[in-house]
C-alpha positions in Angstrom: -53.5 -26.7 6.9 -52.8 -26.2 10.6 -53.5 -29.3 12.9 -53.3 -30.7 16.3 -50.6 -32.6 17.6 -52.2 -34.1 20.8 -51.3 -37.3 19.9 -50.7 -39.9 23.0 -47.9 -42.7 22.9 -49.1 -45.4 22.0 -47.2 -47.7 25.0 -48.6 -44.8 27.5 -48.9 -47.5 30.1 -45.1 -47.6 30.8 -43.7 -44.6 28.9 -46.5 -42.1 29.9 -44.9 -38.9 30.3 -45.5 -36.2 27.9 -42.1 -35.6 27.6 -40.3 -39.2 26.7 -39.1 -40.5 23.6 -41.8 -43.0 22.6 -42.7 -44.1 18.8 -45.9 -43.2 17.6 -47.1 -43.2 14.7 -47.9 -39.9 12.5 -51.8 -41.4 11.3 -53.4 -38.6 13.2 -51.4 -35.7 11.5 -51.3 -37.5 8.2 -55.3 -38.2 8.1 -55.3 -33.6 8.6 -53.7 -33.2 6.5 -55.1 -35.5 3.7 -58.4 -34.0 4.4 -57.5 -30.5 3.5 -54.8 -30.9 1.0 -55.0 -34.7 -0.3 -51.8 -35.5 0.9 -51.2 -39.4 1.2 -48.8 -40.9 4.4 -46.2 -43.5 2.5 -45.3 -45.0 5.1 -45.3 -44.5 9.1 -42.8 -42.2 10.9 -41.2 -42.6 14.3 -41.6 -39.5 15.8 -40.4 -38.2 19.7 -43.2 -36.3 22.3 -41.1 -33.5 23.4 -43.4 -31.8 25.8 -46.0 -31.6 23.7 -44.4 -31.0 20.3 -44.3 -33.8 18.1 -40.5 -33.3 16.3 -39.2 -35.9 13.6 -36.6 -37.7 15.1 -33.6 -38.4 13.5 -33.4 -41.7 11.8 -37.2 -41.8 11.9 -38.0 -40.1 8.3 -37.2 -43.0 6.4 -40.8 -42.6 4.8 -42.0 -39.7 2.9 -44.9 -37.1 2.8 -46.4 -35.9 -0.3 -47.0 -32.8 1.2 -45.7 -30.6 3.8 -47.7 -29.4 7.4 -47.2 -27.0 9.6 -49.4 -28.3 13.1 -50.0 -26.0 16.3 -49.8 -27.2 19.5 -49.7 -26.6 23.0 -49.9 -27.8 27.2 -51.6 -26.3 29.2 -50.5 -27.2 32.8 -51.9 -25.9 36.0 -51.6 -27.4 39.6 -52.1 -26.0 43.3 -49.3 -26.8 45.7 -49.4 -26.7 49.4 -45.7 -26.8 50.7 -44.2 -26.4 54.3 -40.3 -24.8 53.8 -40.2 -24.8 57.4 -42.1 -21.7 58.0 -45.6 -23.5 57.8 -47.9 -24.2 54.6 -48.3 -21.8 52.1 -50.8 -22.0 48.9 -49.9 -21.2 46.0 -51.5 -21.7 41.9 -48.4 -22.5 39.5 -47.4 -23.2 36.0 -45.7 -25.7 34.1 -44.9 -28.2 37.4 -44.8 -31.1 35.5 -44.6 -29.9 32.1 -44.1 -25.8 31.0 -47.2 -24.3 29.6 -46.8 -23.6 26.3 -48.0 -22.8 22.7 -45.9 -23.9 19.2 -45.9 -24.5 15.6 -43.8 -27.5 13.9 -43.5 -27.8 10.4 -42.4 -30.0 7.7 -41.6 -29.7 3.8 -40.5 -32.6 2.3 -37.9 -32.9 -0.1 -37.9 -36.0 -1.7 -36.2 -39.3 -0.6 -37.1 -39.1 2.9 -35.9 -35.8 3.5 -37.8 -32.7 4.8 -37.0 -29.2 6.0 -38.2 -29.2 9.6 -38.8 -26.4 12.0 -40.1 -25.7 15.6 -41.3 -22.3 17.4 -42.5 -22.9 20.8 -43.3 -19.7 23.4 -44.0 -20.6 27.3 -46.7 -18.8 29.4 -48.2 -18.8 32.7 -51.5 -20.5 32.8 -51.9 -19.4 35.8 -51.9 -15.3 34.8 -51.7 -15.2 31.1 -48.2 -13.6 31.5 -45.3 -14.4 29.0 -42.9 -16.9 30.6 -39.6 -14.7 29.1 -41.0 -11.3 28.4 -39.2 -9.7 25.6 -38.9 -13.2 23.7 -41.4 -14.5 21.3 -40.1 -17.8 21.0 -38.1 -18.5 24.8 -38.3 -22.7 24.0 -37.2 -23.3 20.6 -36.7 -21.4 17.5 -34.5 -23.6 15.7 -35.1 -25.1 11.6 -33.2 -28.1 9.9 -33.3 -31.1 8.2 -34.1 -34.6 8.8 -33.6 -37.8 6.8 -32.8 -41.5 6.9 -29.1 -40.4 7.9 -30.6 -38.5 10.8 -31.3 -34.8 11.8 -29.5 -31.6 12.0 -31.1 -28.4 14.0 -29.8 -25.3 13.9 -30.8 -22.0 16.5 -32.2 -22.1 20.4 -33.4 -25.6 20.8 -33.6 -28.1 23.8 -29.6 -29.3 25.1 -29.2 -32.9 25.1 -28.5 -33.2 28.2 -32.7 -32.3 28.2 -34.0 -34.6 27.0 -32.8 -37.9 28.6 -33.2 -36.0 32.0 -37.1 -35.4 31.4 -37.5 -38.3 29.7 -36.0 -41.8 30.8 -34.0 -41.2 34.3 -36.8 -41.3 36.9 -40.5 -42.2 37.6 -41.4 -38.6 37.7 -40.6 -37.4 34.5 -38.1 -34.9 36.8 -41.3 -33.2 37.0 -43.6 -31.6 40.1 -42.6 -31.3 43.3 -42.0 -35.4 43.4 -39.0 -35.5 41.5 -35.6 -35.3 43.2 -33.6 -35.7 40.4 -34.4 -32.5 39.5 -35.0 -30.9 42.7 -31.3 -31.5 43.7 -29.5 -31.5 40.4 -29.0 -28.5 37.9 -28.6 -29.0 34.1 -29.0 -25.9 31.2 -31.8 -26.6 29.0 -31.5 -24.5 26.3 -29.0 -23.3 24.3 -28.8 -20.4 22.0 -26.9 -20.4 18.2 -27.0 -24.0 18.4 -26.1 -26.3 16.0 -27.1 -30.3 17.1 -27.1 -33.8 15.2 -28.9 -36.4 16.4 -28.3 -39.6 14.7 -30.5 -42.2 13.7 -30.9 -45.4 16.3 -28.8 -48.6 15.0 -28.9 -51.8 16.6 -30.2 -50.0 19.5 -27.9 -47.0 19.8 -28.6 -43.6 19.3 -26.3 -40.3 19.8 -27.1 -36.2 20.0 -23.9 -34.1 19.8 -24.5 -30.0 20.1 -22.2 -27.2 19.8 -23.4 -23.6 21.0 -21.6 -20.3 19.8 -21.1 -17.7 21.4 -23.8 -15.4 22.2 -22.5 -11.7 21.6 -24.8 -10.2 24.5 -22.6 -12.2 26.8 -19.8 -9.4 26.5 -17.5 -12.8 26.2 -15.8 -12.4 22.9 -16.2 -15.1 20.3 -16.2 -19.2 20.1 -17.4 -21.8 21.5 -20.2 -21.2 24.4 -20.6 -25.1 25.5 -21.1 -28.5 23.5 -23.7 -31.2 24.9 -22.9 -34.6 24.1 -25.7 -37.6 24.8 -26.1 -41.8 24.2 -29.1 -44.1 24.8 -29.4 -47.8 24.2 -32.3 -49.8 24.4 -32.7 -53.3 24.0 -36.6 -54.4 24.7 -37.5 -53.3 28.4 -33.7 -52.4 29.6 -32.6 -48.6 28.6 -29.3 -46.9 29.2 -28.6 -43.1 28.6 -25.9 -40.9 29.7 -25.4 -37.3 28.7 -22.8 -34.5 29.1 -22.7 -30.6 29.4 -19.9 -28.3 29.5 -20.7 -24.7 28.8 -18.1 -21.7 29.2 -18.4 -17.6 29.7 -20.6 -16.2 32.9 -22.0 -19.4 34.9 -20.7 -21.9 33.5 -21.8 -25.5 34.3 -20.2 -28.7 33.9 -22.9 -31.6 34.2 -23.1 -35.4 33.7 -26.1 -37.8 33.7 -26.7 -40.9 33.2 -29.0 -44.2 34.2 -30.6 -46.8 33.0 -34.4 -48.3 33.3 -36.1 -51.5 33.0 -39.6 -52.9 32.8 -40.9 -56.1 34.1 -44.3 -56.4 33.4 -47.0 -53.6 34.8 -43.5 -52.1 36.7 -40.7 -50.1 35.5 -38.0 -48.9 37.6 -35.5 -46.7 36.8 -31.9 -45.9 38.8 -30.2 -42.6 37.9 -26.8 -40.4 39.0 -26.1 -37.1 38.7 -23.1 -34.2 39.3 -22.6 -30.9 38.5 -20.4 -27.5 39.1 -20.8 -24.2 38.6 -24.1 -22.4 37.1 -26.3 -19.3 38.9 -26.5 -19.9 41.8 -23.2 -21.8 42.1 -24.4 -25.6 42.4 -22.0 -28.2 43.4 -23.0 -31.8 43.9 -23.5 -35.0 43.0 -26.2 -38.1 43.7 -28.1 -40.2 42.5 -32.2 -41.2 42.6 -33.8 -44.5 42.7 -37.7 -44.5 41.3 -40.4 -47.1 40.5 -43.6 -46.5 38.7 -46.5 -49.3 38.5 -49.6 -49.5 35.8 -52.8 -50.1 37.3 -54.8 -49.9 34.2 -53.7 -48.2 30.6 -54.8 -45.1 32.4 -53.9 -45.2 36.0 -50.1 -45.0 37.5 -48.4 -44.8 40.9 -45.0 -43.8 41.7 -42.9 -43.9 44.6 -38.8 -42.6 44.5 -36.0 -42.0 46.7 -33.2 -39.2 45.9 -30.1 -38.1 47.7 -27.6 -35.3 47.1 -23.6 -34.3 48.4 -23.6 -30.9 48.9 -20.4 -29.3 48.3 -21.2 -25.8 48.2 -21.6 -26.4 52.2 -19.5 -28.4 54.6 -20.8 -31.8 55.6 -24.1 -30.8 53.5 -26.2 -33.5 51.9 -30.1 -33.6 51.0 -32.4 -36.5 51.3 -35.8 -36.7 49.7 -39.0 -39.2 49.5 -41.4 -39.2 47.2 -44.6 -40.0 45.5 -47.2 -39.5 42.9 -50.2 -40.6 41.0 -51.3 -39.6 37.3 -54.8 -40.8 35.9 -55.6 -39.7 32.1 -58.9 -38.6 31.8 -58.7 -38.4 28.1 -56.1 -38.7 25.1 -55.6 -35.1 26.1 -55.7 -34.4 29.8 -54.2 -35.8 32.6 -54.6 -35.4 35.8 -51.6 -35.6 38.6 -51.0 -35.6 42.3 -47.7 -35.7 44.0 -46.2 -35.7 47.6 -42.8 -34.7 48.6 -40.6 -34.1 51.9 -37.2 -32.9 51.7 -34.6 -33.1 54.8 -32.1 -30.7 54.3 -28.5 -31.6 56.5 -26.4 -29.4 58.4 -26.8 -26.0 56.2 -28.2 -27.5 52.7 -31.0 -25.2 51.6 -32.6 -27.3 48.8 -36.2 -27.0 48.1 -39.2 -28.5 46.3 -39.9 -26.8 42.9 -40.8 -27.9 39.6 -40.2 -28.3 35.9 -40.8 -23.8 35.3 -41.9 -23.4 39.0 -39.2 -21.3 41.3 -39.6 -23.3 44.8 -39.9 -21.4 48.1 -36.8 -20.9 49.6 -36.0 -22.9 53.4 -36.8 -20.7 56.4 -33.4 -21.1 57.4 -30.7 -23.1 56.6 -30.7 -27.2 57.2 -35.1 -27.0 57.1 -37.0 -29.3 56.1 -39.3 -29.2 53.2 -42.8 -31.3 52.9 -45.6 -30.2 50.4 -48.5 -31.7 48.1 -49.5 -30.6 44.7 -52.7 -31.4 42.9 -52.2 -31.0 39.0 -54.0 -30.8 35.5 -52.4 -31.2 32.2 -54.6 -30.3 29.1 -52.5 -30.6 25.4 -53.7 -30.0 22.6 
C-alpha cells in the first residue's frame, strides 16, 4: 500500500515550518495502511517532518507495526520574486524558496521489538519547468536505508548532513528559507553528503546527538578515506532549545562550518538567536555572524516574522553584510501554505552577498558593496 505523508505538526502554531523536528503522531499513515492490509498501530511513534518526508527518528520506534509501508510524498513549492540587486527589479518564477520541490518514497519493515528496516528516496524538481533539479541523478536528496529502534537509528548512503537539519529547522524564524532568511543568505553549510554512514541517538532527558562520517567519493580523483564527519547536539527543556552542529569536510572545496543557537517560546512568541562561521567551500566563503529572529501566532493558522542578520566578511577587506527582514505564512489547508516575505540587504565596502533561497541561485549584485531589496509571494502544496 502506498500512502500520503502530508501530515501537519501537530504544535504548527509555534513549530510551523515544514522542515522542523516536531512530534506527531503516525495515526494518519497507520489508519492507510490498516485499510488496505489490516495492519494495527501498537503504539504511537515520534516521528521528524524533514521537508516533507516523514522519517522515523531515532529513539522514537519504541512501538511497533505489524506491518510494513512504503508512503509517497512530495512539496510542491512555487513563489514569484521581485528583487532589486542594484540594477533595478527584475521578475522572476522560482522553485523550492522556502522548501525544494520534490517527490519521495519512505518505507518501513518491521522487525520485531521495535525495530524496522527504514529507507528514503527523494528526487528534486523544478515546479516551475518540470526540469530535474540534478540531471543525471534519480535520487539528488536522499538515497540512503537503515535501521531504527529504541537504541536509535543508523542511515547509511547520500542523506541530509547534520549540520542540515538544526540549520532549517530550529536557528531562525524563517526556517533559513526565502529570500527573508539571513542565516542562510550569508552563511554556507554542505547539505548532503554521499557514502554516508550517520547515527542519531535517541533523546534522553532532553538530549539528543547525530554523528556522520562520509567516505570518500572515488569521482573526486582524491584517493581514499575520510571525505568529512558532521557532528550535531540539541536540548530542549519545555519552550527553551539549544542546538549546535559541526562540519568538516576534506578533498576539493572543503568547508569547515559551526552552528549553533538556541530558541524560546513565551506564549503566542518564539524567538530564536543564532551564530554562525565558516571557511572554505565553492565559491570560497569566509565569515562568521550571527541572526536574531522572532516569529508571533495570530491564530493556529496565521504567523508573522520579523529578523535581523549580520555577517564579517573575510574574503574582502573591511567587508561585512547587514540584512532586515520579514515574512508572513497563512495555511490555507493541512496541505498548502501560503507565504510572503520582504528582504533588503546592504552589502559594505566590496561584500557581494545576495538574497536567494533554500534551491533558488540569487542574482548576483550589480557591482560590488550594492545593495539588495526584493519581495517574494509563495505557495507550498505537500502532499
Amino acid at each position: 500500500m502506498v500512502s500520503s505523508l502530508a501530515l501537519q505538526p501537530a504544535d504548527v502554531s509555534v513549530e510551523n515550518l515544514i522542515l522542523r523536528h516536531a512530534p506527531i503522531s503516525l495515526a494518519n499513515t497507520a489508519r492507510h495502511c490498516k485499510t488496505a492490509a489490516s495492519a494495527r498501530l501498537n503504539a504511537s511513534l515520534s516521528a521528524a517532518l524533514v521537508g516533507g518526508a516523514l522519517l522515523l527518528h531515532a529513539g522514537a520506534a519504541a512501538a511497533s507495526i505489524d506491518s510494513g509501508f512504503v508512503s509517497l510524498y512530495g512539496v510542491f513549492d512555487t513563489s514569484l520574486e521581485i528583487t532589486d540587486a542594484g540594477s533595478g527589479w527584475t521578475p522572476r518564477l522560482d522553485s523550492g524558496a522556502f522548501r525544494g520541490s520534490r517527490l519521495g518514497l519512505h518505507g518501513a519493515e518491521p522487525l520485531g521489538n521495535g525495530t524496522a528496516i527504514v529507507f528514503t528516496l527523494e528526487n528534486g524538481f523544478s515546479s516551475t519547468d518540470g526540469s530535474a533539479q540534478a540531471p543525471g541523478s534519480i535520487f539528488n536528496r536522499e538515497a540512503w536505508i537503515g535501521a531504527t529502534g529504541a537504541w536509535g537509528e543508523v542511515r547509511f548512503g547520500r542523506q541530509y548532513s547534520p549540520i542540515y537539519i538544526p540549520f532549517k529547522g530550529d536557528l531562525d524564524a524563517f526556517g533559513a528559507g526565502t529570500i527573508a532568511s539571513g542565516l542562510n543568505n550569508l552563511s554556507k553549510i554542505t547539505p548532503y553528503a554521499n557514502n554516508a554512514i550517520a547515527y542519531l541517538s535517541p533523546r534522553v532527558a532532553g538530549f539528543s546527538t547525530t554523528v556522520m562520517m562520509a567516505t570518500r567519493d572515488p569521482s573526486e580523483d582524491d584517493g581514499n578515506g575520510i571525505d568529512g564527519y558532521y557532528v550535531t547536539a540539541s536540548y530542549h527543556l519545555d519552550s527553551l532549545h539549544l542546538s549546535y552542529a559541526r562540519q568538516q569536510t576534506h578533498g576539493a572545496g572543503s568547508l569547515r562550518a559551526n552552528l549553533g543557537g538556541a530558541s524560546y517560546g513565551f506564549g503566542n512568541l518564539r524567538v530564536w538567536l543564532a551564530f554562525f562561521n565558516g571557511e572554505g567551500g565553492t565559491p570560497v566563503y569566509h565569515g562568521a555572524g550571527g541572526s536574531l529572529s522572532a516569529q508571533y501566532s495570530f491564530s493556529a493558522h496565521l504567523r508573522a516574522a520579523l529578523g535581523y542578520a549580520h555577517v564579517r566578511d573575510y574574503t574582502t577587506p573591511n567587508g561585512s553584510a547587514d540584512q532586515f527582514s520579514a515574512a508572513v505564512e497563512y495555511d490555507m489547508s493541512r496541505t498548502l501554505l501560503l507565504y510572503c516575505s520582504a528582504a533588503y540587504l546592504a552589502n559594505h565596502d566590496d561584500s557581494s552577498f545576495t538574497l536567494r533561497g533554500v534551491n533558488v541561485t540569487g542574482l548576483p549584485v550589480a557591482y560590488p558593496g550594492a545593495p539588495v531589496a526584493g519581495v517574494q509571494f509563495g505557495l507550498l502544496q505537500r502532499f
